[in-house]
N, C-alpha and C positions, 0 to 999 in steps of 0.2 A: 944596153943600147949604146952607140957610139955619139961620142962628140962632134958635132963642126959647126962652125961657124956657121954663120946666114954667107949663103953664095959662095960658099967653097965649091971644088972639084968633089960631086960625089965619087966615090970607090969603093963601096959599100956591098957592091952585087955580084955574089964569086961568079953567078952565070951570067952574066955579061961584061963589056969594058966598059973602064971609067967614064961616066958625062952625064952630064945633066949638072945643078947648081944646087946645090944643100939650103934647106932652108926647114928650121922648128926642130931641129938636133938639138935641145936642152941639156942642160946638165946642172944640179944643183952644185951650186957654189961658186957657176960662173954668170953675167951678168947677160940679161936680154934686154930689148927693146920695149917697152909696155905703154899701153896705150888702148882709147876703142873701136873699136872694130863695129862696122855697121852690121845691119842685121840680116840684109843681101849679100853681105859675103859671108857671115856665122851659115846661113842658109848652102848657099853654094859648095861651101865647104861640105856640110853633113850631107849633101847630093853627090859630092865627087867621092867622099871615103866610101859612102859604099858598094864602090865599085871591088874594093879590096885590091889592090894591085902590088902585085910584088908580093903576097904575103910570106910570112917567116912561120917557121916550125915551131915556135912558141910563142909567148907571150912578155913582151916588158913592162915594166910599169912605172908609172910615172916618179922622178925620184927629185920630183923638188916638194910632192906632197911630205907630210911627216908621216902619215901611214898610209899601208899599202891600199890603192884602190881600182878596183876594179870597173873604169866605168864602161857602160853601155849607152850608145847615143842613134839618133834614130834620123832617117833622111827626110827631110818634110815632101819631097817631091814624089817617093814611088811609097811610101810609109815603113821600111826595110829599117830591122833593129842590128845593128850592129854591134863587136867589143871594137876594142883600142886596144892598140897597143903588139899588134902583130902583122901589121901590113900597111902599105905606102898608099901616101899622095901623087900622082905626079902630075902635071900641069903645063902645056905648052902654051907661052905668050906668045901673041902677035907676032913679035919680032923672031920665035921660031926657037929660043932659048924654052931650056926645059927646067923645071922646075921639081925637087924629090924631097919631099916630106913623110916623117912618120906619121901614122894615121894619130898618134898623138897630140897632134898638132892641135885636134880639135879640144881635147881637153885641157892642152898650156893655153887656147886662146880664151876661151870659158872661163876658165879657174884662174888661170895664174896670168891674165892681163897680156898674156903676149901678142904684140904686134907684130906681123909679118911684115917685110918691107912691100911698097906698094905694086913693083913688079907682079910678085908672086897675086896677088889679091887678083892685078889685071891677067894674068893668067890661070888662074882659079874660073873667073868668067868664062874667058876665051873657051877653055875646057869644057866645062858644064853647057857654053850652045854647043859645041860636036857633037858630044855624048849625050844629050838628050835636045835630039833636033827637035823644033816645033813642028806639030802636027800630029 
């Protein structure tokens, strides 16, 4: 999987152009944000991944674990089991700025303490009322 920073320019997707803002592109050995995460946005998140979007032709897996693993995590809202590790987050805040995560995101936030910055979180929300309006 590729490197970037939190809020870099993504450029990651040969079929479309660059945009959107990178955010949970980990990489062992370089340094993230950590911290807790409530349990309305752990929730939100496991409702937006799976959707699956962007998915990739394979699988990556997480490399700040020490061995390989494979998780499977599950949506609380429609009860959908999904893997990690082969397709995108993406999330538009308020302000209209787009937000592009690997669906790994969910397991660096679980596991490995990662705090996203609070943008991303308020657009995590934003996203999950579109995609599943009330009623």
């Amino acid at each position: 999987m590729v490197y970037y920073p939190d809020l870099a320019t993504y450029d990651y997707n040969f079929y479309e152009p660059p945009g959107g803002l990178t955010i949970g592109w980990l990489e062992g050995g370089r340094e993230f944000p950590v911290g807790e995460s409530s349990d309305e946005f752990m929730a939100d998140l496991l409702d937006l991944g799976a959707f699956l979007d962007h998915k990739s032709r394979g699988f990556h897996n997480c490399r700040l674990c020490p061995v390989k693993t494979d998780p499977i995590v599950t949506s609380p809202r429609t009860g959908k089991r999904y893997p990690l590790g082969h397709a995108e987050i993406r999330a538009t805040g308020p302000d209209g700025s787009l937000y592009v995560a690997p669906n790994l995101i969910i397991h660096y936030v679980q596991e490995h303490g990662y705090l996203p910055p609070a943008a991303f979180v308020e657009a995590v929300a934003a996203e999950v009322a579109r995609r599943y309006p009330a009623g």
